[in-house]
C-alpha positions, -999 to 999 in steps of 0.1 A, spaced: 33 116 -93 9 128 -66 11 107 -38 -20 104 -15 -4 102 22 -17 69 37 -42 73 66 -24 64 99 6 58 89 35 60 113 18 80 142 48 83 159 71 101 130 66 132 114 40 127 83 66 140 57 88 115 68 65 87 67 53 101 33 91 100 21 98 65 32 67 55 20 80 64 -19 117 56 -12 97 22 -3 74 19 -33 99 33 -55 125 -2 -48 95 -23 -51 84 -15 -88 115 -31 -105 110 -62 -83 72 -65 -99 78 -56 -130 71 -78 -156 59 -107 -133 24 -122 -140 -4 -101 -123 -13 -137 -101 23 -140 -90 25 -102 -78 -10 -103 -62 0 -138 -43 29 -118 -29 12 -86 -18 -14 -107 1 18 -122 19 31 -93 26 -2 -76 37 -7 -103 63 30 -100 75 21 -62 79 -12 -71 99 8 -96 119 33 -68 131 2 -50 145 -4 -71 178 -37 -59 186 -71 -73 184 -89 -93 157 -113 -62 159 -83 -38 151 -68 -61 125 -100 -64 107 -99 -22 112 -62 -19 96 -72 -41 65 -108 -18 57 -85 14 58 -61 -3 35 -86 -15 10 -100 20 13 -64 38 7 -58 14 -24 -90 22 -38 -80 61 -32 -46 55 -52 -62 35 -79 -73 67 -98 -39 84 -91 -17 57 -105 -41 45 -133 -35 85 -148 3 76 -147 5 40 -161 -23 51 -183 -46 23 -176 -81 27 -161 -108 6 -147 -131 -12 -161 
């Protein structure tokens, strides 16, 4: 799968790396969700959004920043991992 690299992700390390931990990341995550009703996974990617947004301690401003560019790189992925589930908007 084609992975779009994530805007702003891990300034300090090279992208590759960041890109590589990124699908190492995602990678252990899928079994976890799998098969678990879509309210129970959104409830605990919400969580775990906020814990990421938490870890950034800077402004409300630059918090509010982080979570547009995330909804933004999600709805850039959609598309790409729609074509490899084989699912699509509606």
């Amino acid at each position: 799968m084609k992975r779009i690299r994530t805007p702003g992700v891990a300034i300090s390390m090279p992208p590759q790396d960041a890109d590589d931990q990124h699908v190492a990341l995602v990678d252990q995550a899928r079994p976890i969700f799998a098969g678990q009703h879509p309210a129970v996974v959104g409830s605990a990617l919400a969580e775990l959004v906020a814990i990421w947004l938490a870890g950034h301690q800077v402004s409300r401003e630059d918090h509010q920043q982080l979570l547009e560019l995330h909804v933004e790189t999600v709805r850039d992925l959609l598309p790409v991992v729609e074509a490899e589930i084989g699912t699509r908007s509606k």
